[in-house]
N, C-alpha and C positions, 0 to 999 in steps of 0.2 A: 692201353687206356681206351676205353669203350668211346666210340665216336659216334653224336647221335647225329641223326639223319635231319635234310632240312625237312618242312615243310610241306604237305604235300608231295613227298618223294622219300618218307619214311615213316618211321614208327613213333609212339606216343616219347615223350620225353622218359630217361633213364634206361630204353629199348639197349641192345646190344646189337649190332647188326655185324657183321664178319667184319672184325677188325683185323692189322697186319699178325698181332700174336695171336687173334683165332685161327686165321690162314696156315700157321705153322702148323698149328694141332691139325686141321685137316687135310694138311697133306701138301700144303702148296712152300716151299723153301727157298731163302736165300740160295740166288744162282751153284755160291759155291760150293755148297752142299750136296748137291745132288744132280751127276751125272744122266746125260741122255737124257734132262728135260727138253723144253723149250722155255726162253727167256722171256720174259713181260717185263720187259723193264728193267728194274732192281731184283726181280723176282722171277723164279722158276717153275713150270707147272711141270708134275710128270709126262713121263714122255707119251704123246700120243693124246694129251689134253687138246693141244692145240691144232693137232697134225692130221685134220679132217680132209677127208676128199672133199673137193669142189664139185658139184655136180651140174648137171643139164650141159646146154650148148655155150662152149668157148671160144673156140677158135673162126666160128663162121659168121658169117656176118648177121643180123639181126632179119627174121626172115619179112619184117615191112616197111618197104623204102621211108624213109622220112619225109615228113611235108613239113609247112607251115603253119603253125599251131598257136591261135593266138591264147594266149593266160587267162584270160576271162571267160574262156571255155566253158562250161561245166565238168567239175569232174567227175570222168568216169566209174561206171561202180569198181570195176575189177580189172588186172592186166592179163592178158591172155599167160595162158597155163607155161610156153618158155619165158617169155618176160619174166613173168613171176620168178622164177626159177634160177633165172641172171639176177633180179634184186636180190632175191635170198643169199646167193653165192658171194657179191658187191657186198653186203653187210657182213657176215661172217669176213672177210680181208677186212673190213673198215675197224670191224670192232677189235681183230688182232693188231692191228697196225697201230692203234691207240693203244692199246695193252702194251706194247712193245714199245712204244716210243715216244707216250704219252699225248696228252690233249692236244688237240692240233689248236693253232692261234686262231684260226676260224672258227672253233668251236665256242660258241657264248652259250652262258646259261648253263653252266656244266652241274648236271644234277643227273636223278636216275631218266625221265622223261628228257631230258636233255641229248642226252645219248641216244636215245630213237632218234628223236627228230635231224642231229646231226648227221650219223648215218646215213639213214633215209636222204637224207637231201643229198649228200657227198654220193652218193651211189647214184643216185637220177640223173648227177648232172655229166656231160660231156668228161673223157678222161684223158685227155689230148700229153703231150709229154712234158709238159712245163708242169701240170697238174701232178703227173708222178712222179716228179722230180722233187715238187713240193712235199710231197705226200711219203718220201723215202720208198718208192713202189717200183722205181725203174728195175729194168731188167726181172719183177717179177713175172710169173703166169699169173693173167687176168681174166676174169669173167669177160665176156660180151660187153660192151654199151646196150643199154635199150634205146631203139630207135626215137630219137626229139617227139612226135605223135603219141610216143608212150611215158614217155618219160615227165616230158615239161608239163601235162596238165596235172600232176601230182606234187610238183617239185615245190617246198613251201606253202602248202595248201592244203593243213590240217582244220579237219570243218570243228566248228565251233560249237558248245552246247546249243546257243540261243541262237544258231544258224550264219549262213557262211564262212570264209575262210579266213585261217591267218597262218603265216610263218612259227608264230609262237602256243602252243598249248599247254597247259599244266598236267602232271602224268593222269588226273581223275579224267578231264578234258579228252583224252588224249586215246582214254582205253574207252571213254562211253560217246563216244563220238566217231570214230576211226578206228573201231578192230569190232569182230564179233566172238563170242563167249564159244570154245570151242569144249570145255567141259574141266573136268578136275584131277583126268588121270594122265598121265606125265606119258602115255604109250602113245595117246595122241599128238603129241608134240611134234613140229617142224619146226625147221631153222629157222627163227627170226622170230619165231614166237612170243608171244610176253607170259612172263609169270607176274602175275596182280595181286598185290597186298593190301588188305585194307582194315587200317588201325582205327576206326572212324574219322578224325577231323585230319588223318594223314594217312596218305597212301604212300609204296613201294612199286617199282617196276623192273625187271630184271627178265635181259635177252637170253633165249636158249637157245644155243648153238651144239645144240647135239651132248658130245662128252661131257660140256660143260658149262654152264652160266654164267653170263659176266656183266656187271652193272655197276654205277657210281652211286660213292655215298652220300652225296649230296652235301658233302660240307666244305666248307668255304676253304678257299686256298689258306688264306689267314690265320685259315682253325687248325691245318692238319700240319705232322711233321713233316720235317726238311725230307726232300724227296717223294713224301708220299701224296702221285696222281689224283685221289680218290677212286681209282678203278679200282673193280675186284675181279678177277675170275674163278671161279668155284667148281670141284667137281661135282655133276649132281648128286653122285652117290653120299657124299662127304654132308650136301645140304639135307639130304632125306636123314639124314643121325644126326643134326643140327642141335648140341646142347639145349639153347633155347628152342620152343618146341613153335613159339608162332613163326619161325622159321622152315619151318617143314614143309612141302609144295605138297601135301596127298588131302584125301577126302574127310581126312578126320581134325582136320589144322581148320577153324573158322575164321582167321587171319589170311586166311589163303582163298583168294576169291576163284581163282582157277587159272587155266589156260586164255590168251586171248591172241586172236588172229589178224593183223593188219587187212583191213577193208582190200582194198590193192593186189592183196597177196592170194585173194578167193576167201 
């Protein structure tokens, strides 16, 4: 049954956005089905959807000591070129980890911009071992911390259309505010990218993580059936033949506003 999107964080009413039985058709299957995936949950993606290298520096310490960093700071335009590169890696984990084990109880506001912002904050902040214990992370390999001086003056401090900052954005807020327009061909994509949809009085948001895209449908726990998160993750290939066609991320989709880059991220 087609599940519409809320709000500013989907499409016009009667849209169809990848439901759990579209997921089948494109490739994504109950666990039991199909061997040598990786599990999300209740669900399987083929093998090597999820199973991305980590890249930049992990194991070494953050190369600038930490200071004291008061919040009212202003925030910086950009994090330097490894930072960045540890946030990119910290989302990718964040966003599997959710896919896998569903919404964390810290996550409020569960929608498609919800899901950046949660991220994003979960990754800036400190990741001490209580935190991965929380987080079912122990005994994983993790990215870097980025040093408190890089981290904390971004952490909950999405700027706002009508000027400074808040914890909370909506996805319109969110992409014309905090990313810049990197363009509409899918080659330019990095990790943590946003794909931006826009229905006019409703937008879409959905993270690219290389193999594959993965974003919430914005609907309420109350709306959806027993067990299902509202996360999706999608292979790109499978989105680019998207039945529905304003579903399609290329240059000839006008639904498709394009590529967009977190500010932070360069």
């Amino acid at each position: 049954m087609p599940l519409a999107l809320l709000r500013l964080c989907a499409c016009q009413p009667g849209t169809e956005p990848p439901t759990r039985r579209r997921l089948l058709q494109a490739g994504l299957h109950h666990f039991t089905s199909l061997a040598g995936g990786v599990t999300l949950g209740r669900w399987t993606a083929p093998a090597g959807v999820l199973a991305w290298p980590l890249t930049g520096a992990r194991a070494q310490a953050p190369a600038v000591p930490p200071r004291r960093v008061d919040a009212t700071d202003p925030v910086p335009t950009r994090l330097p070129p490894a930072a960045a590169q540890a946030l990119r890696d910290w989302i990718g984990v964040l966003v599997r980890q959710q896919l896998e084990q569903g919404p964390s109880p810290r996550w409020h506001h569960q929608d498609c911009a919800g899901l950046v912002r949660f991220v994003v904050a979960e990754a800036l902040r400190p990741h001490d071992m209580a935190w991965r214990r929380s987080m079912g992370l122990q005994g994983r390999r993790l990215p870097p911390d980025l040093a408190p001086n890089l981290a904390t003056p971004w952490r909950h401090r999405w700027r706002r259309a009508e000027g400074g900052t808040a914890a909370f954005v909506t996805a319109l807020e969110l992409v014309q505010a905090n990313t810049r327009r990197v363009g509409r061909q899918l080659a330019q994509a990095q990790a943590a990218d946003l794909l931006f949809y826009d229905f006019g009085d409703d937008q879409h948001l959905m993270l690219w993580l290389g193999p594959y895209v993965a974003y919430h449908t914005g609907q309420p726990a109350n709306q959806r059936a027993p067990g299902d998160t509202g996360l999706r993750a999608l292979p790109v290939a499978q989105l680019m033949d998207w039945r529905d066609t304003r579903w399609r991320p290329h240059d000839q989709n006008p639904n498709f506003v394009g590529l967009h880059r977190l500010h932070l991220l360069g």
